[in-house]
C-alpha positions as CSV (number, residue, x, y, z in Angstrom):
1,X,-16.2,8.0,-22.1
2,X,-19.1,5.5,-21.1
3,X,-19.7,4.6,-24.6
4,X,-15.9,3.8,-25.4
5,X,-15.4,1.9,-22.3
6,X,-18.7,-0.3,-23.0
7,X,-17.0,-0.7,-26.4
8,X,-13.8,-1.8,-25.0
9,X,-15.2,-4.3,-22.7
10,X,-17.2,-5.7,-25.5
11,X,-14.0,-5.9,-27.8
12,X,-12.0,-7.7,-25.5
13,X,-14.5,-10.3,-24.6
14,X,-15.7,-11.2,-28.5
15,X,-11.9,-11.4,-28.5
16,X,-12.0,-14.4,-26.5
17,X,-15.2,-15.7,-28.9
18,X,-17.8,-15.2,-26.0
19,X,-20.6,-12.4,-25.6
20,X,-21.2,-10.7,-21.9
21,X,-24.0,-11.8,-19.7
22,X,-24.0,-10.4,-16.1
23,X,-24.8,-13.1,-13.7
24,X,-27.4,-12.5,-10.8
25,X,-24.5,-12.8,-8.0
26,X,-22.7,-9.6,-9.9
27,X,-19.8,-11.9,-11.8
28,X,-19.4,-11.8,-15.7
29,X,-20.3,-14.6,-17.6
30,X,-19.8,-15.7,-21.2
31,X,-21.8,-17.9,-23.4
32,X,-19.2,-19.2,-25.7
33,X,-20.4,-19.3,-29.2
34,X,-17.6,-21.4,-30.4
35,X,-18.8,-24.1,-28.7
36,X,-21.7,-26.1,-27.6
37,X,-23.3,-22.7,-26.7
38,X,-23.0,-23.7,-22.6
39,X,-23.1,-20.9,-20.6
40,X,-20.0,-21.2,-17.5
41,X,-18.0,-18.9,-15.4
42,X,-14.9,-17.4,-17.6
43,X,-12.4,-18.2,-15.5
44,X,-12.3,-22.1,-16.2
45,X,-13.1,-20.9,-20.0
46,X,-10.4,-18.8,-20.3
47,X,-7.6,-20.9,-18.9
48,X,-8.9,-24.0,-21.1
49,X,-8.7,-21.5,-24.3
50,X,-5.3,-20.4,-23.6
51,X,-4.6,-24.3,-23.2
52,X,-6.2,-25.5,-25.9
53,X,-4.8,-22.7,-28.6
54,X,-8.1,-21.0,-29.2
55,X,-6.5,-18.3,-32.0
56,X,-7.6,-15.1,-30.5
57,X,-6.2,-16.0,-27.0
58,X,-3.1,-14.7,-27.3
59,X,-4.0,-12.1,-28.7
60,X,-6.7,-11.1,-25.8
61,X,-3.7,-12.3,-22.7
62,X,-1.8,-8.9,-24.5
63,X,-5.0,-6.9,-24.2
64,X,-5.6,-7.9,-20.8
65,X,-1.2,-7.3,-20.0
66,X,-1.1,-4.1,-21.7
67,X,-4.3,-2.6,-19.6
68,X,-3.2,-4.4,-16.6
69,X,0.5,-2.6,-17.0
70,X,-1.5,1.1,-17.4
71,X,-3.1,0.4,-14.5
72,X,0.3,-0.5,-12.5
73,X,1.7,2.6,-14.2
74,X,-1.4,4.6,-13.0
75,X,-1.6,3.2,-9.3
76,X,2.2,3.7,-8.8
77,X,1.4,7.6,-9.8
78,X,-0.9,8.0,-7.6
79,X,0.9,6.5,-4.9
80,X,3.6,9.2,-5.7
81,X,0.9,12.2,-5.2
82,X,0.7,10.7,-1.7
83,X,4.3,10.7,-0.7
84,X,4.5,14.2,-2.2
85,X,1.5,15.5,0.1
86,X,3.1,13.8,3.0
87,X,6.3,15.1,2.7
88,X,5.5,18.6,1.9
89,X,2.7,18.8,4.9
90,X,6.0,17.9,7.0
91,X,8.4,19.8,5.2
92,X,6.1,23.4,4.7
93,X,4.4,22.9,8.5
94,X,7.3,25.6,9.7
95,X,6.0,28.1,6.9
96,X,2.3,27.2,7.0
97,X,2.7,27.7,11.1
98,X,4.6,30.9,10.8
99,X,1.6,32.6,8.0
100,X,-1.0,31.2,11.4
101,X,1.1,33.5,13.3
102,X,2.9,30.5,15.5
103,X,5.1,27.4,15.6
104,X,5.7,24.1,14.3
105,X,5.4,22.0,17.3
106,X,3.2,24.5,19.4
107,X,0.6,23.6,16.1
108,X,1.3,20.0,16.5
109,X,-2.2,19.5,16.6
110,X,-2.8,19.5,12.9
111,X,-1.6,15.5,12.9
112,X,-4.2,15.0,15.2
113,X,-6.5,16.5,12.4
114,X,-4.9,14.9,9.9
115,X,-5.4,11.2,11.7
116,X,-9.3,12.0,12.5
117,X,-9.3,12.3,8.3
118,X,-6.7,9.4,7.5
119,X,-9.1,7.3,9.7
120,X,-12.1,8.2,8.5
121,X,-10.4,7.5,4.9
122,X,-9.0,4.4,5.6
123,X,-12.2,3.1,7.1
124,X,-14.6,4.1,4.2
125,X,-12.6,2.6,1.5
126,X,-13.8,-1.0,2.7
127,X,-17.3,0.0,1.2
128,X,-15.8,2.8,-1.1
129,X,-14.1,0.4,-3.5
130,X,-16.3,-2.4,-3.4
131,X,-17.9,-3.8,-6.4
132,X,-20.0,-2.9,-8.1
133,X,-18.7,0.5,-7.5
134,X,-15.7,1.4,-10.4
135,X,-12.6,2.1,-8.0
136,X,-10.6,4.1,-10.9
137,X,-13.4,6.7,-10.9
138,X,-13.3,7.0,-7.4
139,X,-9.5,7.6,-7.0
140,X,-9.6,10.1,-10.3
141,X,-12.8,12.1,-8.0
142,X,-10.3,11.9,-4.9
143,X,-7.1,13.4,-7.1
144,X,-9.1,16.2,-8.5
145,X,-10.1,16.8,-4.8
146,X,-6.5,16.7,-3.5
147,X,-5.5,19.1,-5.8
148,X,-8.2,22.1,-5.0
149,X,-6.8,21.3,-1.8
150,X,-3.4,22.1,-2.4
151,X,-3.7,25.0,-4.0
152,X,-5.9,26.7,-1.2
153,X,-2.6,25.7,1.2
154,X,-0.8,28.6,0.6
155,X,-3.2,31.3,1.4
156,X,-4.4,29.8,4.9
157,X,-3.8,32.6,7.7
158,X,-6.0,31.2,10.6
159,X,-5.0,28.1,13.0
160,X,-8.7,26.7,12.7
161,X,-8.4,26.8,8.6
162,X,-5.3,24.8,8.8
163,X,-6.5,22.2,11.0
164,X,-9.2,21.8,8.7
165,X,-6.9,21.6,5.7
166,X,-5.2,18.9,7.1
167,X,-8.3,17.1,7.6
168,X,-9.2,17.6,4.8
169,X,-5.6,16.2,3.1
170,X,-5.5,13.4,5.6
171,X,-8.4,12.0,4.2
172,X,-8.2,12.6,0.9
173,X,-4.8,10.6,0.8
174,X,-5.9,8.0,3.3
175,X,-8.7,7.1,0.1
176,X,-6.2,7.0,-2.2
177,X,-3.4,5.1,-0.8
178,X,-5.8,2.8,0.6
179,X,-7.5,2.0,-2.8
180,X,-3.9,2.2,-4.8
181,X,-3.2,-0.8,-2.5
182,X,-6.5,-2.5,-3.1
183,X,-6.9,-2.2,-6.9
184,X,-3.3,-3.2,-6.9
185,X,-4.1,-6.2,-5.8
186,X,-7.6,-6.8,-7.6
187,X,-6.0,-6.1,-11.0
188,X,-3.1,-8.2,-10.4
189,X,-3.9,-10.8,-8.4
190,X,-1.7,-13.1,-6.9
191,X,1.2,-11.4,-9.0
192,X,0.5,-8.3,-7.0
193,X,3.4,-8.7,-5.0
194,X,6.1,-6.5,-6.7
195,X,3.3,-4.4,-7.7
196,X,2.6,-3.1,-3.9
197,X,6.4,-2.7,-3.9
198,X,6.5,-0.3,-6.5
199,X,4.2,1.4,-5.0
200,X,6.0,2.0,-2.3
201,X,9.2,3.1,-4.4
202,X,6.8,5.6,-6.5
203,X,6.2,6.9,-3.1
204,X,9.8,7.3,-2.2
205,X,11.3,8.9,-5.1
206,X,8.1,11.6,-5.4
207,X,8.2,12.2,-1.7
208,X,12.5,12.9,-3.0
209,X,11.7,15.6,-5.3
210,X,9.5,17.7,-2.8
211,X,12.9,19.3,-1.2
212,X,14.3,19.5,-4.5
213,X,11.1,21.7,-5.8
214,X,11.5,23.5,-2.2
215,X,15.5,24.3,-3.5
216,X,14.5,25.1,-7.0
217,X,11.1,27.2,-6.5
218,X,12.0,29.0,-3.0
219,X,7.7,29.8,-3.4
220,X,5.2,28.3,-1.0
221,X,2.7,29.0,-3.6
222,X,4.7,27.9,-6.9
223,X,5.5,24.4,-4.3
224,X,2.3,23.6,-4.0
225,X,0.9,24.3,-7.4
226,X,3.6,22.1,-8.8
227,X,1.8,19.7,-6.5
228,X,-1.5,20.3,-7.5
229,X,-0.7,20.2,-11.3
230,X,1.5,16.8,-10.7
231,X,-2.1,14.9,-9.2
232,X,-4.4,16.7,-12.2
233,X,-1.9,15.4,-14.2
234,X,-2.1,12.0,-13.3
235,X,-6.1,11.8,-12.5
236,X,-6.3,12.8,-16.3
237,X,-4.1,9.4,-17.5
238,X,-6.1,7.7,-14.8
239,X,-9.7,8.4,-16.4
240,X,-8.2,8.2,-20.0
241,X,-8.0,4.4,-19.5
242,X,-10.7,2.6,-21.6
243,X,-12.1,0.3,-19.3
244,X,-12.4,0.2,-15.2
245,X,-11.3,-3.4,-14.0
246,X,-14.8,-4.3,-12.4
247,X,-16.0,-4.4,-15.5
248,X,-13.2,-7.1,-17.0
249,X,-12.7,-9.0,-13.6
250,X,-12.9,-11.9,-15.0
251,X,-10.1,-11.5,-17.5
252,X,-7.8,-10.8,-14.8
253,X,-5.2,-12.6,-13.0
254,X,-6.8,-14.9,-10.0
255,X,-6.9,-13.8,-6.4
256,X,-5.9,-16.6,-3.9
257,X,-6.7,-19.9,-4.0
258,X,-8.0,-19.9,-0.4
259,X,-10.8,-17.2,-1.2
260,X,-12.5,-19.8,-3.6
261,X,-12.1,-22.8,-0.8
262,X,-12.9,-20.2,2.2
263,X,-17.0,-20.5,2.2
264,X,-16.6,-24.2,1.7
265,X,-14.2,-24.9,4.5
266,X,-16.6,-22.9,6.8
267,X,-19.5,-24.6,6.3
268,X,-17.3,-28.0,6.8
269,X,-15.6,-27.0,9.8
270,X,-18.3,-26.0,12.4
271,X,-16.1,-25.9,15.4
272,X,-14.0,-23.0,13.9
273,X,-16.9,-21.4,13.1
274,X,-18.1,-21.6,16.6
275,X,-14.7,-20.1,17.6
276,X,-15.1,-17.2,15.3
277,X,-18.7,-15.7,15.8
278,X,-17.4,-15.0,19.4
279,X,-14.6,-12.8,18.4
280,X,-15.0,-12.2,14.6
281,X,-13.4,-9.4,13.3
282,X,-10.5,-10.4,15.4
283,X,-10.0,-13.9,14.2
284,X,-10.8,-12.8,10.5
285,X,-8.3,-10.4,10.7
286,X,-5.4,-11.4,12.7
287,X,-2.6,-11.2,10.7
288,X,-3.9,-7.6,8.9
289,X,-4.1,-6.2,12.6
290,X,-0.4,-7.0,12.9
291,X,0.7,-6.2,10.0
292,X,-1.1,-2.7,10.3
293,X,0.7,-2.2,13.9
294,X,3.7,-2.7,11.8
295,X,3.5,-0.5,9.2
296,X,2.3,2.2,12.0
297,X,5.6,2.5,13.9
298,X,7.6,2.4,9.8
299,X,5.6,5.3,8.2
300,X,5.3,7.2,11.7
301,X,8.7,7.3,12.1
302,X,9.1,8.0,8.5
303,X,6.8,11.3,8.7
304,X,8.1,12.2,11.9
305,X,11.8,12.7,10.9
306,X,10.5,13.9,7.7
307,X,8.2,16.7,9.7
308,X,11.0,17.8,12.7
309,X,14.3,16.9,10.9
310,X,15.1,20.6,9.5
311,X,13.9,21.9,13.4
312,X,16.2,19.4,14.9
313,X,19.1,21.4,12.7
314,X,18.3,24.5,14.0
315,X,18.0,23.9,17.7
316,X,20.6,21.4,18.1
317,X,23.3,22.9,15.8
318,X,24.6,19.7,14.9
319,X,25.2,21.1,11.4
320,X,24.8,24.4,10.0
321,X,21.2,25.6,10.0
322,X,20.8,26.5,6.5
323,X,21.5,22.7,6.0
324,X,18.3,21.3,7.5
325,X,16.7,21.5,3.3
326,X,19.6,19.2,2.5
327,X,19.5,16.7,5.4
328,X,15.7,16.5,4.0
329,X,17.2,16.0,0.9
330,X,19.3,13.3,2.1
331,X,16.7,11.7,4.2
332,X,14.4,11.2,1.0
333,X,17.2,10.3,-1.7
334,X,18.6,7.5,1.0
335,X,14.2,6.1,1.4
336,X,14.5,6.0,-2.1
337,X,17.4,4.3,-2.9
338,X,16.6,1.5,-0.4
339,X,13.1,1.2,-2.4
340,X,14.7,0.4,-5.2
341,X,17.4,-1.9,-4.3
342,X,14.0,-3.8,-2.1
343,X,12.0,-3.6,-4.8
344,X,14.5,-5.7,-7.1
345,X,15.2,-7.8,-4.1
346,X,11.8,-8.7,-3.9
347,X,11.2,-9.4,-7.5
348,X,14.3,-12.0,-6.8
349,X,12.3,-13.3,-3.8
350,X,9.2,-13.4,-6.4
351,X,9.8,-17.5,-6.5
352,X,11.2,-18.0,-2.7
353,X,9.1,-19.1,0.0
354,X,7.9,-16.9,2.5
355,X,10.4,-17.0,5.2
356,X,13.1,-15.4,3.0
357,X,11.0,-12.2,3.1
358,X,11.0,-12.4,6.7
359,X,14.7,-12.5,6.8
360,X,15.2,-10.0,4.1
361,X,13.1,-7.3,6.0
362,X,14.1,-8.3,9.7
363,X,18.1,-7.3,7.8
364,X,16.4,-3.7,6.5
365,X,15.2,-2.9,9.7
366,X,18.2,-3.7,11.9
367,X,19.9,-1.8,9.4
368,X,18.0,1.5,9.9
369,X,17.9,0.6,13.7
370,X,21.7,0.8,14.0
371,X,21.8,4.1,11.5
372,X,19.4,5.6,14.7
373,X,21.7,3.9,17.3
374,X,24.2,5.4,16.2
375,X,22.8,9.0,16.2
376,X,21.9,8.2,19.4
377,X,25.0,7.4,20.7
378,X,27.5,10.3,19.3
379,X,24.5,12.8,19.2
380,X,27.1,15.5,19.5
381,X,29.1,14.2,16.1
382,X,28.3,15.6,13.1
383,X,29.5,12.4,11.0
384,X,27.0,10.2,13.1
385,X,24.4,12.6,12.2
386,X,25.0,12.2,8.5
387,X,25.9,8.9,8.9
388,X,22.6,7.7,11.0
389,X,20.0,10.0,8.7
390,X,21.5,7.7,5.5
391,X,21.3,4.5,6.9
392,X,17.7,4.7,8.4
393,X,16.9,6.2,5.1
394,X,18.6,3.1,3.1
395,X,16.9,0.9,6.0
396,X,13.2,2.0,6.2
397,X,13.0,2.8,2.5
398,X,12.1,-0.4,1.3
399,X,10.2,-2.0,4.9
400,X,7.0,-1.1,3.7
401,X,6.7,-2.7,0.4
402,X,8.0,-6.0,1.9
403,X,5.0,-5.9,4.5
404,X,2.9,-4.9,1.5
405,X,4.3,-8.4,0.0
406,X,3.7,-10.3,3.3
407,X,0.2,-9.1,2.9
408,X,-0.6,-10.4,0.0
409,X,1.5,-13.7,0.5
410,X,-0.4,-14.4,3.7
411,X,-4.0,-12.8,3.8
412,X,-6.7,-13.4,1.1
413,X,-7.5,-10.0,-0.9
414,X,-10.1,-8.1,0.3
415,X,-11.3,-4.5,0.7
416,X,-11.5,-4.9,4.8
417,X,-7.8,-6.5,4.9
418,X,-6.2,-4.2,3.0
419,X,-8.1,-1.1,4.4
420,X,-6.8,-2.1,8.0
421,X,-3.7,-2.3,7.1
422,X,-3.8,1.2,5.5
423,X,-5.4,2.3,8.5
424,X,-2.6,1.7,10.5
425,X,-0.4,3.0,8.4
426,X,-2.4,6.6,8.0
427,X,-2.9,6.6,11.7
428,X,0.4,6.4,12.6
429,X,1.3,9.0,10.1
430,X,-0.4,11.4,12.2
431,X,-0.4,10.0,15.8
432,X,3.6,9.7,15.9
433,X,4.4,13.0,15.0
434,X,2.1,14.6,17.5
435,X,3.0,12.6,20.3
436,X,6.8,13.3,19.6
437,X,6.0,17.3,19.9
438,X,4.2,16.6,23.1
439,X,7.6,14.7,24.2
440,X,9.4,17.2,22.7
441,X,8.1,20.3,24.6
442,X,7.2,19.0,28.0
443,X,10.2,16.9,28.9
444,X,14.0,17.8,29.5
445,X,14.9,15.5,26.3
446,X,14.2,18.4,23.9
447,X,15.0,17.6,20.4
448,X,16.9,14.3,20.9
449,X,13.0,13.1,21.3
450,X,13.4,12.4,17.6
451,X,16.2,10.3,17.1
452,X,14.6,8.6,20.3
453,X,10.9,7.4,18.9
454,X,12.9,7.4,15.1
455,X,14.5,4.6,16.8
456,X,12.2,2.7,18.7
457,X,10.3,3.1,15.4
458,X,12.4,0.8,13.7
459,X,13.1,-2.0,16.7
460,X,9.4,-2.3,17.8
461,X,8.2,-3.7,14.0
462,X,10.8,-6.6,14.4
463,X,8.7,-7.8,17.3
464,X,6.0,-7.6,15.6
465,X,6.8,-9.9,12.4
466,X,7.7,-12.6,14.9
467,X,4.8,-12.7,16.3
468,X,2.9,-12.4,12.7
469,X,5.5,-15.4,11.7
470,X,3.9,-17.2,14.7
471,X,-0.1,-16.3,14.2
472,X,0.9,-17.2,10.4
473,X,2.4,-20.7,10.9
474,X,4.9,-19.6,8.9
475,X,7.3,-23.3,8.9
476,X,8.2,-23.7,5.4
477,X,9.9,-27.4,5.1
478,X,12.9,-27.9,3.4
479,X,11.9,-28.9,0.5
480,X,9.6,-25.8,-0.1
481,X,10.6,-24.1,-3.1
482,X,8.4,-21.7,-2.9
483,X,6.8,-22.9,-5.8
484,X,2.3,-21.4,-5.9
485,X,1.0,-24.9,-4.9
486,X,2.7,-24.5,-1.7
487,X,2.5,-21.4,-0.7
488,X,-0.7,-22.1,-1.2
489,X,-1.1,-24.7,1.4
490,X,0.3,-22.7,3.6
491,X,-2.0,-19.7,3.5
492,X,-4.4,-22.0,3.5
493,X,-3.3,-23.6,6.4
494,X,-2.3,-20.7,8.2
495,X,-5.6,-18.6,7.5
496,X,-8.0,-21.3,8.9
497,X,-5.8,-23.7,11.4
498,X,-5.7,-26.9,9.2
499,X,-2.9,-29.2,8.7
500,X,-1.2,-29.5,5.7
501,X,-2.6,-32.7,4.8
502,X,-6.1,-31.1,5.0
503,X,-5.1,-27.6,2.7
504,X,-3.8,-29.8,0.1
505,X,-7.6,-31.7,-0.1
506,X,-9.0,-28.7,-0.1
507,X,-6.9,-27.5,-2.6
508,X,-7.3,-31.1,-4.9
509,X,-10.4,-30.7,-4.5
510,X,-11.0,-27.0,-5.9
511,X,-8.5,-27.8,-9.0
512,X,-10.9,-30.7,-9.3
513,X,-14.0,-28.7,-9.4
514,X,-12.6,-26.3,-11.8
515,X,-10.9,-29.5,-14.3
516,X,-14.6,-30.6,-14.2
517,X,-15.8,-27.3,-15.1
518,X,-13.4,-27.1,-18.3
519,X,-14.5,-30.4,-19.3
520,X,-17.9,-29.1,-19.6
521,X,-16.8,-26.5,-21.4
């Protein structure tokens, strides 16, 4: 596999008329042949070849696409193992309990377990992914790893084992949602966008099938090797692929234009620098700590009526007991119908500036906050049980994905960003659900405790993206049509506090730098 890979990499530079030579700072670089035999970085030489008709350069752009689209296909896959694992952790913990010999909320501990390994997986993947490391090996090591895993589930009879399970799970997945996010956006750069989105939608429609395999199989065993066999599967297409993109990163799609100007702007602004060495991770990360608070209170919410909803059945009686598989069902089909209909929204919004994604998501979430609001209010109706489990389905679905796309809008890629925001996310995956079986079992609100936090979350992100719109600077003017140049003044602006006159030198200046480069070429 080493051998074909090398040979690949090789292929699809010659392609391009250039032979590899690795650079002392890690980045490829090319000494074109073709030419005067000047050795330069490949990014200005492979924009002025695609400009100047060189006759292998369209032919190397469908290389690039066609690996670039196995990749997406890849990621997306993997993102589905991960909403398959959370939702059947959630929707087995009642039989997993009852083989331990207890209950599903008197075991609520096992999130706990689960967030001590989503933590410690979202907080290695900063380092774990980082070049010159080859992140598609590492998430086809984590899938085989996930699927031993899974098939040890069903034959767990001690409390201790299944805490330890969970761990073990919570980390594995924390890994590789984490890095499907962040070679998402190293392989496709500033087009990432609906990329993350389908992510999210993979995740919706594999977490869907889970009850459906529950229905169909009636096996705890035959559930979770169906599992097992579904992330083999797809580590197997993952390692198939001839090349790892560290090894091509130059061929791909640019990241942000304000991670090229960031050291320069540093050194040039010393009074912002000043500011930051006394709280840095803090002001480097602003808008990633929001956004990860965000996505906290969406997936938390998510797992937790995805973990209780079939208990909440069967205590409450608002429908028949033997229904609490469908309202599952339900719950998972509604999430995955709002994916989709977000994710083509946001491919409309590909071209818009950035406050229409605000808008767009602040309408999903006061959708699913009125589908909770109104469970809450006839919580003895059966219709506004239905009725509320749909539309916070249809409502959170797609919320996710459009903070995914706010990410990558607003924040410069990066292994740290991403990995906070997939922190959050894994932590409150696990910290939600516990806290809402402590609520549950020591206070006189009982089950309702889950349409409760369900709906808080869904209110408390909207909050929190106003005040990520404010930290941002998000004030697009009214002639903005969302057009790259100024959205990328506007990161830039946003990112280090400059004015608009100053991002758009910065910016004239780096287009400058690179023209000259080209020219030299």
């Amino acid at each position: 596999p080493g051998g074909r890979r090398n040979a690949a990499v090789s292929a699809l530079q010659m392609a391009g008329g250039a032979a590899p030579d690795e650079s002392d700072d890690g980045v490829v670089a090319t000494e074109d042949t073709s030419l005067l035999g000047n050795t330069t970085k490949t990014g200005a030489t492979t924009s002025k070849k695609a400009r100047t008709g060189c006759p292998h350069a369209e032919e190397e752009d469908k290389s690039i696409a066609r690996l670039r689209l196995w990749w997406g296909v890849c990621y997306a896959a993997a993102m589905g193992v991960c909403g398959i694992v959370l939702v059947a952790l959630g929707s087995t913990l009642s039989s997993l309990a009852a083989d331990c010999g207890t209950t599903s909320t008197k075991v609520g501990t096992v999130f706990i377990a689960r967030g001590i390994g989503a933590v410690t997986g979202a907080l290695s993947c900063a380092r774990l992914y980082a070049p010159p490391r080859r992140g598609n090996l590492v998430m086809v090591a984590v899938l085989v790893a996930l699927a031993a895993i899974l098939l040890v589930m069903p034959f767990v009879r001690s409390t201790w084992v299944l805490h330890l399970t969970w761990f073990a799970l919570g980390t594995c997945t924390a890994t590789l949602d984490t890095g499907c996010q962040i070679m998402t956006r190293k392989v496709h750069g500033v087009h990432a966008g609906p990329w993350l989105g389908a992510n999210t939608v993979s995740f919706a429609i594999a977490g869907a099938f889970v009850p459906l395999i529950e229905l169909v199989t009636g096996k705890l065993f035959a559930q979770y090797a169906t599992l097992a066999t579904i992330a083999v599967l797809n580590a197997a297409a993952l390692f198939a692929s001839p090349v790892d993109p560290e090894q091509i990163v130059d061929r791909l799609p640019p990241r942000l234009a304000v991670a090229a100007t960031d050291k320069k702007r540093r050194s040039a602004d010393s009074k912002t620098r000043s500011v930051q060495k006394k709280s840095a991770f803090v002001k480097r990360y602003p808008l990633e700590l929001i956004f990860g608070a965000t996505v906290f209170w969406l997936i938390g919410g998510k797992v937790d009526t995805t973990s209780y909803v079939a208990t909440y059945v069967k205590i409450t009686n608002i429908v028949a007991e033997k229904q609490g598989s469908v309202a599952l069902l339900v719950l998972w089909i509604a999430i995955g119908v709002g994916r989709l209909v977000g994710l083509r929204d946001q491919i409309a919004l590909k071209q818009r500036p950035t406050r229409a994604i605000y808008l767009h998501l602040t309408a999903w979430l006061a959708a699913g906050t009125l589908g909770m609001l109104v469970a809450c209010l006839f919580s003895k109706k059966k219709w506004a049980f239905w009725v509320g489990l749909a539309l916070y389905g249809v409502g959170n679905g797609p919320c996710v994905g459009y903070v995914y796309d706010l990410v990558n809008r607003m924040t410069v890629a990066s292994e740290m960003g991403m990995s906070i925001v997939m922190f959050g996310l894994n932590f409150g995956a696990s910290l939600i659900p516990y806290l809402t079986t402590v609520v549950w079992d020591h206070t006189a609100a009982g089950a309702e405790t889950l349409i409760y936090i369900t709906l808080l979350s869904m209110f408390i992100p909207m909050p929190l993206l106003l005040l990520s719109a404010t930290v941002g600077n998000v004030t697009v003017r009214d002639d903005d049509d969302g057009s790259s140049s100024s959205l990328k003044e506007g990161l830039l602006a946003s990112q280090h506090h400059l004015t608009p006159q100053k991002a758009t030198e910065v910016l004239g200046d780096e287009e400058d730098d690179v023209d000259a480069a080209e020219d030299r070429a």
